[in-house]
C-alpha positions in Angstrom: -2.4 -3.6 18.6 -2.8 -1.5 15.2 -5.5 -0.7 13.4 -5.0 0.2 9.4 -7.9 1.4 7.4 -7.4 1.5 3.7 -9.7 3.7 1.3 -10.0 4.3 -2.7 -10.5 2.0 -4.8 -12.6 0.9 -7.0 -13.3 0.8 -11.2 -10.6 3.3 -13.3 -10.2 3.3 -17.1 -7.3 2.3 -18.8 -4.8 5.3 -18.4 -6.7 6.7 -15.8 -5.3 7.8 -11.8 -6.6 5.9 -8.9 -5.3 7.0 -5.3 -5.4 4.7 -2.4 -5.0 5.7 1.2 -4.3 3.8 4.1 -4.6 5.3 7.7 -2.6 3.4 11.1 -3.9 3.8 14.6 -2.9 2.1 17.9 0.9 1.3 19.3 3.0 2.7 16.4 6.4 3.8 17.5 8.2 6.3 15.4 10.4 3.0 13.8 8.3 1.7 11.1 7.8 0.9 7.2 4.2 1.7 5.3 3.5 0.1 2.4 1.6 -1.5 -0.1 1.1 -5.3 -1.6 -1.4 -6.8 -4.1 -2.9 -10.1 -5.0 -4.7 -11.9 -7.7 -6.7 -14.6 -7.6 -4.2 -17.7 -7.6 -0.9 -15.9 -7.7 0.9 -15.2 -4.3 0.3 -11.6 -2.8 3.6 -9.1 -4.2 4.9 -5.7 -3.3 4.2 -3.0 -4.6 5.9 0.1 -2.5 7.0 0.7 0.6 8.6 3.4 2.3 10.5 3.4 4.9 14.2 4.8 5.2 13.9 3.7 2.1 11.2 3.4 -0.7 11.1 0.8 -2.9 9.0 0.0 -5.8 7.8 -3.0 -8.3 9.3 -3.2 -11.2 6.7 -3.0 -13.2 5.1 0.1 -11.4 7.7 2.2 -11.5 7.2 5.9 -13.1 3.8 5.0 -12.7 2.9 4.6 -9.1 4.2 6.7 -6.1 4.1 5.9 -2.8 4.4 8.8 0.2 4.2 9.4 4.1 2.9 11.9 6.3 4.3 10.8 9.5 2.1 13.0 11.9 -0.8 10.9 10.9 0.4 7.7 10.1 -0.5 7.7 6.9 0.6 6.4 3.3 -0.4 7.2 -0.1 -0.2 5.0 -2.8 -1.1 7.4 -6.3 -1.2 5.3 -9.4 -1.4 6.8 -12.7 -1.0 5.3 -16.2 -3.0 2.3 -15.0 -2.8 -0.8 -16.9 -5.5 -3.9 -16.7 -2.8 -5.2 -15.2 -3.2 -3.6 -12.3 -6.1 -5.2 -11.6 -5.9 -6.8 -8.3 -6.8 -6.3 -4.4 -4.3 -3.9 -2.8 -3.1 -4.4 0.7 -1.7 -2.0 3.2 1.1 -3.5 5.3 2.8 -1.8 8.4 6.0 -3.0 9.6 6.5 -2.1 13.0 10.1 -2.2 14.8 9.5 -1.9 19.0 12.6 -1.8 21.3 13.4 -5.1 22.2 11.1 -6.8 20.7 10.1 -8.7 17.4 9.6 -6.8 14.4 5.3 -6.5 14.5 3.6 -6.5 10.7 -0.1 -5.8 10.3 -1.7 -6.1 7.3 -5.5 -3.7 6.1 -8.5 -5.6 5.0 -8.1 -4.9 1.5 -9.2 -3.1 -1.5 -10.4 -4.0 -5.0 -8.9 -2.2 -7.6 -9.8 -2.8 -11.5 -8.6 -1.4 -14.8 -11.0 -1.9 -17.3 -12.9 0.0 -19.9 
């Protein structure tokens, strides 16, 4: 099993930098891609970033958001800067784990409320 643990969060001004942090623990192989999703109330939950071999980003968060690794700890970092009321939404952390010979395992955090308002 895996464990993720997101943190940040929370109320940011218009323009303002929020960073959100999401921690795995339990059977993660060296094989896997970190990243993050959100969702708003009645729309289906969409990426954000991940990062993997590759990093990819939403459209519409690119130059704003960056997403990074540190491998030792199983970690990923979302930073968002420039945020938009928009971005209002709950952000998920989502590991994608690839074992040998076995089905590709995805895990998903609890969740965390972000809001841009003044």
């Amino acid at each position: 099993q895996v464990q993720l643990v997101e943190s940040g969060g929370g109320l940011v001004q218009p323009g303002g930098s929020m960073s959100l942090s999401c921690a795995a623990s339990g059977s993660i192989f060296s094989d896997y891609v970190m990243g993050w999703y959100r969702q708003t109330p009645g729309k289906r939950r969409e990426l954000v970033a991940t990062k993997g071999a590759t990093t990819k980003y939403a459209e519409s968060v690119k130059g704003r958001f960056t997403i990074s690794r540190d491998n030792a700890k199983n970690t990923a970092i979302l930073q968002m800067n420039s945020l938009k009321p928009e971005d209002t939404a709950v952000y998920y952390c989502r590991i994608e784990i690839v074992r040998p010979h076995a089905p590709i395992s995805v895990y998903w955090g609890q969740g965390t409320q972000v809001t841009v308002s003044s």
